[in-house]
Structures are given as structure tokens and as C-alpha cells.
N, C-alpha and C positions, 0 to 999 in steps of 0.2 A: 504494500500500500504506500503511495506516495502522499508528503503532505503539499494538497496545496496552498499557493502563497498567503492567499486570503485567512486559513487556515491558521499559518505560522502566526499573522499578526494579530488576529483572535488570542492565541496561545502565551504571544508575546505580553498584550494586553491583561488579560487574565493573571497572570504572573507575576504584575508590578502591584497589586494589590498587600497590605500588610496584614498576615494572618494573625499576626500575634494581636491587632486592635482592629474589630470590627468595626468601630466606630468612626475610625479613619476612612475615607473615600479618597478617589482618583478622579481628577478633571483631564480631560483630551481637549489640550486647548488648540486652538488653530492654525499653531503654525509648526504643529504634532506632523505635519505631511497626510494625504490623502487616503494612505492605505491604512493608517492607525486610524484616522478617525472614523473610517468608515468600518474598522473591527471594529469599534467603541459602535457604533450605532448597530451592525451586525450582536454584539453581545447583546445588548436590552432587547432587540425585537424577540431575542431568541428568549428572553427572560432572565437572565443571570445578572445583570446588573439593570441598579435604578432609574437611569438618566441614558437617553441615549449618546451623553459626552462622558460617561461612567459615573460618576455616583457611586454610591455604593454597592456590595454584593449584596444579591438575593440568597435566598437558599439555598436554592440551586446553584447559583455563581459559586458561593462559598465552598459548596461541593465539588465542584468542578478546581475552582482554583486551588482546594488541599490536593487535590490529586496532580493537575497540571504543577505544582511546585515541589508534590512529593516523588514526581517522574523525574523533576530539572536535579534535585538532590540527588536522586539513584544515579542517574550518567553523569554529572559532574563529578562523586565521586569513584566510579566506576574507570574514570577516565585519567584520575589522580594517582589508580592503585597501578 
């Protein structure tokens, strides 16, 4: 399976999120370039975050991003050993 690009920057997106504080949110502001912000508007339609400039995690985001961060961990250090 290949990832596509659109994809990666969903992923990307997703990932800059702070799990340690819910309460923190993420702004895609405008001059973020075309492909983040349109991940940032792709996440909310899809339901994962609150804004479609991000806002915060929904549930589902929240879910989505312990895993999409608990993947970036596994191969990061996978790639250290």
C-alpha cells in the first residue's frame, strides 16, 4: 500500500497535536502552504478535529493521533537501534 500525498499531510497534521494536554489546540494558519491546510480542512470534514483550521481533537482525532504518534515513536526508534 502506498501512502498518498494528501494522506502524508493529514498524518503530518495529526501528529503536531500535544497529547500530553488536551486542552491545547492547533491553528493552520495561512501561510501553512496549500497542502496542510487543506489536510487541516480534510481532518474536520472527516470528524477528528474541531475547526476546519484545527482546533482541537475530537475523539476520534484523539484516537487517531495516539496511534498516528504511537507508529512515528515505533520507527523512529526502530531506526535509532
Amino acid at each position: 500500500m502506498t501512502l498518498a500525498p494528501d494522506l502524508l499531510a493529514e498524518f503530518e497534521i495529526i501528529s503536531m497535536f500535544n497529547l500530553a494536554n488536551t486542552l491545547e489546540g492547533l491553528k493552520v494558519h495561512q501561510d501553512a502552504g496549500n497542502r496542510l491546510i487543506d489536510a487541516a480542512q480534510r481532518l474536520h470534514a472527516k470528524g477528528l478535529t474541531s475547526q476546519p483550521d484545527g482546533g482541537y481533537l475530537t475523539s476520534l482525532g484523539l484516537e487517531a493521533a495516539e496511534h498516528a504518534q504511537g507508529l512515528l515513536t515505533i520507527l523512529a526508534e526502530r531506526q535509532a537501534a
